[in-house]
C-alpha positions as CSV (number, residue, x, y, z in Angstrom):
1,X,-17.8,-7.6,-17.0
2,X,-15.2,-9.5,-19.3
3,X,-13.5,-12.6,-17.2
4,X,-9.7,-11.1,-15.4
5,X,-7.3,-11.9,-17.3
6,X,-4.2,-13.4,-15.3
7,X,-1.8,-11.8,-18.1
8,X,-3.1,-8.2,-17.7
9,X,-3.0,-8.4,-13.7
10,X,0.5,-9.4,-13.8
11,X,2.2,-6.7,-15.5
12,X,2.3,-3.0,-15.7
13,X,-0.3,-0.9,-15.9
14,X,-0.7,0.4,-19.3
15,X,-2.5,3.6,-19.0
16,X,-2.5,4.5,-15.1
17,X,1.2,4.4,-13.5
18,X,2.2,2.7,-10.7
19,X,2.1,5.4,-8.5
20,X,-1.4,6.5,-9.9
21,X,-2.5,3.1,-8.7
22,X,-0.7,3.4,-5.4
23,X,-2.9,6.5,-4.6
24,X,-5.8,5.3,-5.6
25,X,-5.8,1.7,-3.6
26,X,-5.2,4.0,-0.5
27,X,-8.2,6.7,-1.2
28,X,-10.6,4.7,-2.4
29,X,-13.6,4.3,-2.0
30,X,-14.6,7.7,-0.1
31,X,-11.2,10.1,-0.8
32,X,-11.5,12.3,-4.2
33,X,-7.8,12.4,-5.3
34,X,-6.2,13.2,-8.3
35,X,-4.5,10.7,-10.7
36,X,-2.2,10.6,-14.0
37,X,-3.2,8.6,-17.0
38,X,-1.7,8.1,-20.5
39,X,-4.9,7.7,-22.8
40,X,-4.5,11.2,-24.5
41,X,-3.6,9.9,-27.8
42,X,-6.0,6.9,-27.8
43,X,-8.0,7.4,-32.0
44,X,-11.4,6.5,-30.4
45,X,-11.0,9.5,-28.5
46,X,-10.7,12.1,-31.1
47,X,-13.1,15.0,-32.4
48,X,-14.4,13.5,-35.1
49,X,-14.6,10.0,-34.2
50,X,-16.6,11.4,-31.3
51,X,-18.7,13.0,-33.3
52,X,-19.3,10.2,-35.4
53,X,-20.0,7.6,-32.3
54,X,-22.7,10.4,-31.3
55,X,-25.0,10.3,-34.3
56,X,-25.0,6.5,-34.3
57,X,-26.0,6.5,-30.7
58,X,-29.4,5.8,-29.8
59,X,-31.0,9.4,-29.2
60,X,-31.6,8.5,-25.6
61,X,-27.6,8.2,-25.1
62,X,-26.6,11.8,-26.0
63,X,-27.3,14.9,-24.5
64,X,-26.1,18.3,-25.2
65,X,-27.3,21.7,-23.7
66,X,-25.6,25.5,-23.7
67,X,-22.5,25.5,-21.8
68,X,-23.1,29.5,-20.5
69,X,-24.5,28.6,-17.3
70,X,-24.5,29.2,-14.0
71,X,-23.5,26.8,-11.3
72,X,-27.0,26.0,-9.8
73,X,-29.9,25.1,-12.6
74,X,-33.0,23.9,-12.2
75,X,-33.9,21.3,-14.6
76,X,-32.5,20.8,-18.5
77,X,-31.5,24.3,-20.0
78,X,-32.0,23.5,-23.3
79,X,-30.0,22.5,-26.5
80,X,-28.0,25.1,-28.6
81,X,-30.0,24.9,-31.8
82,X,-27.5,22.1,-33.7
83,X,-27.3,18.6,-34.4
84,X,-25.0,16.6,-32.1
85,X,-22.5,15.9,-34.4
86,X,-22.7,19.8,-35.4
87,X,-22.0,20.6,-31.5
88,X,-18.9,18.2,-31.2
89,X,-17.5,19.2,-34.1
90,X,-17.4,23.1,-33.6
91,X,-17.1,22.7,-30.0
92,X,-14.5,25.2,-29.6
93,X,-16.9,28.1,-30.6
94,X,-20.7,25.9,-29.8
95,X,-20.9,27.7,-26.3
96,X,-21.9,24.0,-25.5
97,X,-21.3,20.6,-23.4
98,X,-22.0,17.4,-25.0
99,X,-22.5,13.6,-23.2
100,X,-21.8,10.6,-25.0
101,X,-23.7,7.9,-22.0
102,X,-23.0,4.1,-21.9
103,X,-20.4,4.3,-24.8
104,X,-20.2,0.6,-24.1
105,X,-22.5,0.0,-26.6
106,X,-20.2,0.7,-29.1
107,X,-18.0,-2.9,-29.2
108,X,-14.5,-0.6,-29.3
109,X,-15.4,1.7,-26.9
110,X,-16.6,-1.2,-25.1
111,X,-13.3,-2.6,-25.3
112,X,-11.5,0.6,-24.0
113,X,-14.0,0.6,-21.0
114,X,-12.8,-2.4,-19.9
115,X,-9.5,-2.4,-20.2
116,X,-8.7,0.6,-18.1
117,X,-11.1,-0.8,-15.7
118,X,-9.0,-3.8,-15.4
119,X,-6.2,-1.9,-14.3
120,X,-7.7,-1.0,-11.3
121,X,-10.0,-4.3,-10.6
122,X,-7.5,-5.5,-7.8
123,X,-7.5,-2.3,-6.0
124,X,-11.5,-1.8,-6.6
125,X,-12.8,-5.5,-5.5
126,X,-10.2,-5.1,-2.7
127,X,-12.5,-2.3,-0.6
128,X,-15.7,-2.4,-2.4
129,X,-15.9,-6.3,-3.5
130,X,-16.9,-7.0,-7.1
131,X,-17.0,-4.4,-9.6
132,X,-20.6,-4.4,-10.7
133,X,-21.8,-2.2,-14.2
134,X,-18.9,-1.1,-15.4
135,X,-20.2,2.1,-17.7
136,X,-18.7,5.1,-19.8
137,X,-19.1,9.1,-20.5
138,X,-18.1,10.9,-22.8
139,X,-17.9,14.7,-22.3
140,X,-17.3,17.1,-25.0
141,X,-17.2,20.4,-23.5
142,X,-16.5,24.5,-25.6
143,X,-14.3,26.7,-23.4
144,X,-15.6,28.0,-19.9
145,X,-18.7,25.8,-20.1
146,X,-20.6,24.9,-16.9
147,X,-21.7,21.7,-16.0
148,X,-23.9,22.4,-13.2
149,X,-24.2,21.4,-9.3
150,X,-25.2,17.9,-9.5
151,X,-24.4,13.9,-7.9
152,X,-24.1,10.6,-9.3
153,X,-24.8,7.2,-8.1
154,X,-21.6,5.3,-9.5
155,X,-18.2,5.2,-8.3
156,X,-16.2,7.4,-11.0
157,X,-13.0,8.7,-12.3
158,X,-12.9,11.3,-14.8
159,X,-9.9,11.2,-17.0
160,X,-8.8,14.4,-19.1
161,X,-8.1,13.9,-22.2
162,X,-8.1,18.0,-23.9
163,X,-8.5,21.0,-22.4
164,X,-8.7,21.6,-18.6
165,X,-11.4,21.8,-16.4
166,X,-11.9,22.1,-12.3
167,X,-13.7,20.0,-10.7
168,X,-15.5,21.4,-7.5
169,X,-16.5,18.5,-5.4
170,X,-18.4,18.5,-2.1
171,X,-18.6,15.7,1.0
172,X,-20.4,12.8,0.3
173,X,-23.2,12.2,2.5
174,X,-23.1,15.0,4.3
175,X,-26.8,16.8,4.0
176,X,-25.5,20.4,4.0
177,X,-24.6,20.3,0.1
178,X,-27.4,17.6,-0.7
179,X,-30.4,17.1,1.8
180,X,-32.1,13.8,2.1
181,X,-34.7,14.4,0.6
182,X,-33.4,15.4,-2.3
183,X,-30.7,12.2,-2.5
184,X,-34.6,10.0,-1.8
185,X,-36.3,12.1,-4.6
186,X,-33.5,11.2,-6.9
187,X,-33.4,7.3,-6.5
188,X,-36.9,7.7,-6.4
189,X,-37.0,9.1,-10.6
190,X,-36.6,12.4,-10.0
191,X,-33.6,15.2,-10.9
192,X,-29.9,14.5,-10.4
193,X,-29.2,18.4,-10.2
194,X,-28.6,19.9,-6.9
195,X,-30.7,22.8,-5.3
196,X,-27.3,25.5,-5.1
197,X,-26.6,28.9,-2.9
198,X,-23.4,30.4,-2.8
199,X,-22.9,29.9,0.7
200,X,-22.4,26.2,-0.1
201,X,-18.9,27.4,-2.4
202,X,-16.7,27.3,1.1
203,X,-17.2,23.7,2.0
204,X,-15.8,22.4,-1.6
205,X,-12.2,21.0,-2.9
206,X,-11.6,22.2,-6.2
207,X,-9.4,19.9,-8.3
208,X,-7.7,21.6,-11.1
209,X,-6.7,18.8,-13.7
210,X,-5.2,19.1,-17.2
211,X,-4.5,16.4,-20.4
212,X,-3.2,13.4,-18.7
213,X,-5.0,14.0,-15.2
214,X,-7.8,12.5,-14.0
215,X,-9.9,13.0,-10.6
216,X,-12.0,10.1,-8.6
217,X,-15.3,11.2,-7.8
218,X,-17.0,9.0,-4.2
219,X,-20.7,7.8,-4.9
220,X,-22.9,10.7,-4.8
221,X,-20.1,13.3,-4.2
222,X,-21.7,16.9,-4.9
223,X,-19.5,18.5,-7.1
224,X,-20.0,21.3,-10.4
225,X,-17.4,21.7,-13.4
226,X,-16.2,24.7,-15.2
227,X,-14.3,24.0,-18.1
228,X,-10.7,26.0,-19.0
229,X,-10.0,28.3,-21.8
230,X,-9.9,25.5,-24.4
231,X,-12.6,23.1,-25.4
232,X,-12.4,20.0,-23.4
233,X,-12.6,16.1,-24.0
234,X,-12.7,14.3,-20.8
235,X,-14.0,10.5,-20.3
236,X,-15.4,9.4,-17.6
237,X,-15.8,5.7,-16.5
238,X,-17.7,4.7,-13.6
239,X,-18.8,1.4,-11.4
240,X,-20.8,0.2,-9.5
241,X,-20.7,-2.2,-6.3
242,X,-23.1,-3.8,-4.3
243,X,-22.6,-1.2,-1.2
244,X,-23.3,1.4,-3.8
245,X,-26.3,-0.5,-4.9
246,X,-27.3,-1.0,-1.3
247,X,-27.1,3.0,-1.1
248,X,-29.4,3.4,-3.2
249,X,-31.9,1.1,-2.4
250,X,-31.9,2.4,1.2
251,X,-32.7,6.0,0.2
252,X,-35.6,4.4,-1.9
253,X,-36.5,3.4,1.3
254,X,-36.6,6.6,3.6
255,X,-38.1,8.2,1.0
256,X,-41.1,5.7,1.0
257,X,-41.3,5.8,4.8
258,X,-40.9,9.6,4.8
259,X,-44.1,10.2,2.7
260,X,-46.0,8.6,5.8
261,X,-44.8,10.9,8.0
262,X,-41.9,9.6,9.5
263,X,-38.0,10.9,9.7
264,X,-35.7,8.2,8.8
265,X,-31.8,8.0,9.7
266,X,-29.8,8.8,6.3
267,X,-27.9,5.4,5.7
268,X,-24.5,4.7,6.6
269,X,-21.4,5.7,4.3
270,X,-18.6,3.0,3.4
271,X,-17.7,0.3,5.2
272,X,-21.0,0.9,7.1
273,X,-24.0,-1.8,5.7
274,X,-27.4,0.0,4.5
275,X,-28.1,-4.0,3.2
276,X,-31.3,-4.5,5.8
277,X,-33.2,-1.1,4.2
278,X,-32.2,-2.2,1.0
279,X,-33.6,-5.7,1.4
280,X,-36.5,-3.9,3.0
281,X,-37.1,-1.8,-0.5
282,X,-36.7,-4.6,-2.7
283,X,-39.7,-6.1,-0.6
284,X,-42.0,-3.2,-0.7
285,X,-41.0,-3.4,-4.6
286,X,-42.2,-6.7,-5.2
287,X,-45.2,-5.9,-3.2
288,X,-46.3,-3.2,-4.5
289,X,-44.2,-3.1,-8.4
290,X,-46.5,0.1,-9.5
291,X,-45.2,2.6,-6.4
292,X,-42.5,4.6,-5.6
């Protein structure tokens, strides 16, 4: 990440407010929570420019599949038929959701990354020590599109920049709405979509947010969205930290031991370490480079 820059720290916050950032250092890293921004107007953000950034991509950075879908989906569902630039620009009647990944590639979206990351490096390195990968998303969205029952690995916030969506999220770590195995499979290479039943609907927190709100999102938080009435831009920027990395590694490692037959303890949420399993994977790794 870009070195801190003094100047920045020491005054206001440009896009997150005061009382944004007040909510946030108190909730973070493990408490979803809802914040207010002031990107909505930002040029890199718009339609076409989005559009534009998409077909330069690399084809590995964009993904777009139908938006009609249901809430629980096993595997990819498929694209709609149009280019990517196509989708974005007729979003509002593509029946689609779009993903712009690592927009960091681009220097000026690079740039914006950063910047709003900055904001909130005090608070972040604070909990979760230094702010590792910084990464953004892009999500172009038609109205009442799904985007299905699924985790991710980074620490996120997802700002809402058109439209309205709900965000449905589930607790972390908890291996009612996403069963170890299925966390182990996924560090190991496999899906980040989560198996779904409707009996799982009562344990979630839906958060409701609009242009100019934004929601954090814990480290492997299940969670599903379902877009509003009106197509939707929303951008999402995410972190990493070493006890997110450490996360991970440990799962690698259950899953290994679990394929011999044993039944490992899940690791530890934040502040508790998973760094001895981690270490322990990273051995096995160098080992043996060619296994899961």
């Amino acid at each position: 990440m870009t070195a801190h820059d003094p100047a920045l720290a020491a005054g206001p916050s440009r896009v997150f407010p005061q009382e944004s950032r007040a909510a946030f250092a108190g909730s973070y890293p493990e408490q979803p929570h809802v914040l207010r921004h002031d990107l909505m107007q930002d040029d890199r953000l718009a339609l076409d420019a989005l559009a534009a950034v998409a077909e330069a991509l690399p084809g590995g950075s964009v993904e777009y599949n139908l938006g009609d879908l249901p809430v629980g989906v096993d595997g990819k569902p498929g694209s709609n038929g149009l280019s990517i630039g196509e989708t974005i620009r007729h979003i509002a009647t593509s029946n689609s959701w779009a993903v712009l990944k690592n927009i960091e590639q681009v220097p000026e979206y690079r740039t914006l990354l950063l910047d709003l990351l900055e904001e909130l490096r005090p608070d972040i390195e604070a909990k979760t020590g230094a702010m590792l990968t910084p990464q953004g998303y892009v999500f172009i969205s038609s109205p009442n599109a799904v985007t299905p029952y699924h985790f991710d690995p980074e620490h996120n916030i997802l700002l809402q920049l058109r439209g309205s969506k709900v965000m449905t999220q589930f607790p972390a770590g908890n291996n009612v709405y996403a069963p170890d195995e299925v966390h182990e499979s996924y560090h190991l290479g496999g899906p980040r979509e989560l198996p779904w039943n409707d009996d799982l609907r009562a344990g979630g927190t839906a958060f409701a947010i609009e242009a100019g709100e934004a929601v954090y999102v814990p480290v492997m938080a299940p969670h599903f969205v379902r877009n509003g009435s009106e197509s939707s831009i929303s951008l999402s920027i995410t972190w990493r930290s070493e006890w997110s990395y450490d996360e991970a590694g440990a799962r690698c490692f259950n899953g290994t031991v679990r394929k011999l037959g044993l039944s490992p303890r899940a690791p530890h949420r934040w502040p508790g370490s998973n760094r001895l399993k981690c270490l322990g994977w990273r051995a096995y790794r160098k080992l043996v480079p060619d296994r899961g």
